[in-house]
C-alpha positions in Angstrom: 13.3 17.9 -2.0 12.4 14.3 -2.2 14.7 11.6 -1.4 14.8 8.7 -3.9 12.2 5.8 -2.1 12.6 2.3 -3.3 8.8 0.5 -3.9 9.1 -3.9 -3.1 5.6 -5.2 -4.6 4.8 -8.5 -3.3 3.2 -10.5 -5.8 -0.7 -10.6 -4.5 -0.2 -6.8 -5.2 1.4 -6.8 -8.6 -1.3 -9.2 -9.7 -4.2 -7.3 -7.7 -2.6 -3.6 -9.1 -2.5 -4.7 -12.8 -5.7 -5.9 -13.0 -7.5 -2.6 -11.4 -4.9 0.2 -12.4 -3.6 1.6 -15.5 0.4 2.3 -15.8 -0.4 6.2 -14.9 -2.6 5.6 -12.2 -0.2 3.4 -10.2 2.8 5.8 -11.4 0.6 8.6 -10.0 0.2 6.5 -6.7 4.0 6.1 -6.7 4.8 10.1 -6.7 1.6 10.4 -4.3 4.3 8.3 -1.9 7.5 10.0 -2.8 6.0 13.3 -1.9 4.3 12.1 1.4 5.5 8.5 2.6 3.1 8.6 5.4 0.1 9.6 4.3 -2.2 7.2 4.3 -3.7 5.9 7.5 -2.7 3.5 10.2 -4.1 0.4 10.5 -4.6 -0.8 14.0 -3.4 -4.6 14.6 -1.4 -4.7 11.7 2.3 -3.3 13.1 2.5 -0.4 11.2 0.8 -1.3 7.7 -1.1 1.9 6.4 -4.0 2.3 3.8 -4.4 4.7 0.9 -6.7 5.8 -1.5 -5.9 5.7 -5.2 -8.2 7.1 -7.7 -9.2 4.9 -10.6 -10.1 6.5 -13.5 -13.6 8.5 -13.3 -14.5 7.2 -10.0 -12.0 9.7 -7.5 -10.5 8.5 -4.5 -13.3 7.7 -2.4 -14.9 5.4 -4.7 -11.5 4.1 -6.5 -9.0 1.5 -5.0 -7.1 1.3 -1.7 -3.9 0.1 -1.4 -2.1 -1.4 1.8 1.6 -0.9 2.3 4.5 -0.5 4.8 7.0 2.4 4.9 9.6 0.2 6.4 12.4 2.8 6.5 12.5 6.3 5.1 14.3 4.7 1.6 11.5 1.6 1.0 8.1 1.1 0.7 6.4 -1.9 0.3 3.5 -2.6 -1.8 1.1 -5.3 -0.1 -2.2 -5.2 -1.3 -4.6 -3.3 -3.6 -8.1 -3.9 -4.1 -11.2 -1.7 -5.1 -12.9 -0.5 -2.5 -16.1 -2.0 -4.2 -14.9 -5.1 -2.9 -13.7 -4.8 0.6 -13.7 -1.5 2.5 -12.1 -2.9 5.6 -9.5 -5.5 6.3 -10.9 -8.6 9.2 -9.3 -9.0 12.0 -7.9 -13.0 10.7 -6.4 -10.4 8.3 -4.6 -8.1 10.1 -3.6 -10.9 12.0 -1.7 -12.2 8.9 -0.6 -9.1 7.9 1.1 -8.4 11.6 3.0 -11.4 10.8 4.0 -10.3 7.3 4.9 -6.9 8.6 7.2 -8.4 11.2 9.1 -10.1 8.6 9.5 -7.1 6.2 10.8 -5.1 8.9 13.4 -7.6 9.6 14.2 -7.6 6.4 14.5 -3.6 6.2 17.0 -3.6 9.2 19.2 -6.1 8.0 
């Protein structure tokens, strides 16, 4: 039985997810986490950030959209990027270098 997961969007995602995702696809990429919070794959040199696929509409998941996010604690989730995969398979190393720094701050966050 699932446990009730709370999603935190930052805003880059909201605005990146709208514009490549209809309101089932991202609700089906929601359950997709509830089920199985870990799935997607770690990210090395990002401090825990993991990557996803999402399909998008005819396309399937390998072609589709990939989303970056952070299971912070078993109750929250949050949602940092989305992009299709069209446009950037793999994140740079500036990047994950960023994103090490966000993912230290959204942990702090979770524990406190």
């Amino acid at each position: 039985m699932s446990h009730a997961i709370e999603f935190i969007e930052t805003p880059t995602f909201t605005r990146q997810i709208q514009a490549i995702a209809t309101d089932d696809e991202f609700k089906e990429l929601q359950r997709t986490l509830i089920a199985q919070p870990d799935k997607g794959d770690l990210i090395q040199g990002t401090g825990g950030l993991r990557k996803i696929r999402m399909p998008l509409g005819h396309q399937g998941k390998s072609g589709g959209a990939r989303v970056i996010y952070l299971l912070a604690t078993a109750e929250r989730i949050y949602l940092i990027l989305a992009y299709p995969k069209s446009v950037k398979d793999s994140l740079s190393l500036a990047e994950k270098a960023a994103l090490k720094n966000l993912t230290r701050q959204l942990k702090g966050e979770a524990s406190a």
